[in-house]
N, C-alpha and C positions, 0 to 999 in steps of 0.2 A: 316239949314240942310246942308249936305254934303253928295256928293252923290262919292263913290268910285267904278268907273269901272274895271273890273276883267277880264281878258281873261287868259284861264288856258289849259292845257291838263294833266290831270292827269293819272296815272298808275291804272290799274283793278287790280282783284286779281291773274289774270293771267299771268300778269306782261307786257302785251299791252297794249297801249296810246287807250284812251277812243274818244279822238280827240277833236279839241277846240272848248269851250264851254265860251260863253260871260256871263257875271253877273253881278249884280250891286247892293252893301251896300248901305244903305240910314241912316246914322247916324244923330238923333237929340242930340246936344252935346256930350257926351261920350256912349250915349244909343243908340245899332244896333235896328231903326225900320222894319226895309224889308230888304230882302236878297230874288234875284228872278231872274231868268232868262230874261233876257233881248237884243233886238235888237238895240244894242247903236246908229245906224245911223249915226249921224255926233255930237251925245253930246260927246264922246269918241274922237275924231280926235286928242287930244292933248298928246294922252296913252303914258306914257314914261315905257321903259322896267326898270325889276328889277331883274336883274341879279342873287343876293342874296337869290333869292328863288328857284332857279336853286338849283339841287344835285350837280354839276359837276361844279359849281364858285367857283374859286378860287381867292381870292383879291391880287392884286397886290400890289410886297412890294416897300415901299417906300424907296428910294434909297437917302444917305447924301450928303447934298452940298456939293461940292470940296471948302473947307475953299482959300481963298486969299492969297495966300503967299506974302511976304514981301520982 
């Protein structure tokens, strides 16, 4: 099993943040068994952000090596 923690604030339809709300996927192989509100405690301590699910990321461009002149 793999368990995927979620901290999210999403948009109403009002266009106001609902405010953060914890979650947690529970996949067996490729199949979502549970999806459910959840008080991660300290199984989440390790949450890395993910920037790309942001409206407002932009990825930074990669810039070319200065080649070695001779």
């Amino acid at each position: 099993m793999t368990c995927i923690c979620i901290e999210s604030n999403a948009k109403n339809s009002f266009g106001g943040y609902t405010g953060m709300q914890k979650r947690v996927a529970v996949y067996r192989g490729s199949t979502m068994v549970s999806y459910q509100d959840w008080d991660f405690g300290d199984l989440c301590d390790g949450m890395e952000p993910f920037p790309e699910l942001n409206g407002d990321y932009v990825a930074a461009v990669a810039r070319p090596k200065p080649s070695a002149r001779q």
